[in-house]
Structure formats: C-alpha cells, structure tokens
Residue, then its C-alpha position, 0 to 999 in steps of 0.5 A: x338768600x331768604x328775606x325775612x323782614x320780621x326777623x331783621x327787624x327784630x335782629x336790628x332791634x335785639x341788637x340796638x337795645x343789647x337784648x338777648x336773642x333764644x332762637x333753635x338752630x338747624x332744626x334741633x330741638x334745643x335753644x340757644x341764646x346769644x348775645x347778638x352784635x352784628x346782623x349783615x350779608x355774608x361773602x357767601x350771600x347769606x343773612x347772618x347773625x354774629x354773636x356770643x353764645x351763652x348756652x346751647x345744645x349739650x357739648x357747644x361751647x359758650x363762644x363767637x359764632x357766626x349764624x346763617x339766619x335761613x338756619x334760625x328758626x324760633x327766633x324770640x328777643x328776650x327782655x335781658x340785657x347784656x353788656x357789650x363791653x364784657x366781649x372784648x374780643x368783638x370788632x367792628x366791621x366783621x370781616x365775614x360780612x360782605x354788608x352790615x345793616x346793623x351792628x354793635x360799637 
C-alpha cells in the first residue's frame, strides 16, 4: 500500500467541496472523470476511491466504481461541481472499505 499525501489531500479536498475528479487509470491513455464520494482503505489494504464515472475510455459505462488509487495516475480536481443528491444509489459507510477518511453524506 502506497502512501500518496498530495493525492489524499486533494481526494479529501474533491470530495469535501463535491469538485470533480479527471485523472488516467491503469496506464491508459484515456481520461476519466468521476464524481468522488468516499476515499478509504479497502479489504484488500488498497487506497481506494468510490465514485461515479461520468465519461471514460470508449466502451466504459457511466457507473459506480471503486479505484485502486496505486492505479490513478494524472490525477487533476477539476473547478465543476456536481451535486451529490442526483446518485441515489450512494451509501454511507462503503462496505468495500476496511477504513474511510473521507466521505460524502
């Protein structure tokens, strides 16, 4: 597990000010923007990030995901707001998360 405190800080920042997240995942090439509402440790010891993609590589779905932040390169807070109460489907306390430092409520 990879500490990263500019990245968490910026997370807890994106997150606290609902600002949008662009960042490259997995070393593709293409951008991703989410909407990120819950930055924690997973069960399997990894930073990760919960949130709703907006737009991605061609074919990914706009949907939840949870990422692996040692995966995450690029990662830039956007100045656009989103609005959380449009994800309904969002739940405290992600279950995937063994510990949360910052989330969305």
């Amino acid at each position: 597990m990879k500490s990263n405190t500019a990245l968490h800080l910026n997370l807890h920042h994106a997150i606290s000010q609902q600002l949008l997240v662009a960042f490259r995942y997995n070393d593709q090439d293409d951008w991703r923007v989410v909407e990120p509402f819950c930055l924690g440790l997973t069960r399997a010891n990894n930073w990760g990030l919960r949130a709703f993609q907006r737009s991605g590589p061609v074919g990914s779905k706009t949907s939840w995901k949870l990422f692996n932040l040692d995966k995450a390169q690029d990662l830039r807070v956007l100045s656009q707001q989103f609005s959380a109460e449009v994800r309904e489907q969002y739940r405290v306390g992600d279950k995937q998360m063994q510990t949360i430092f910052r989330q969305l409520y």
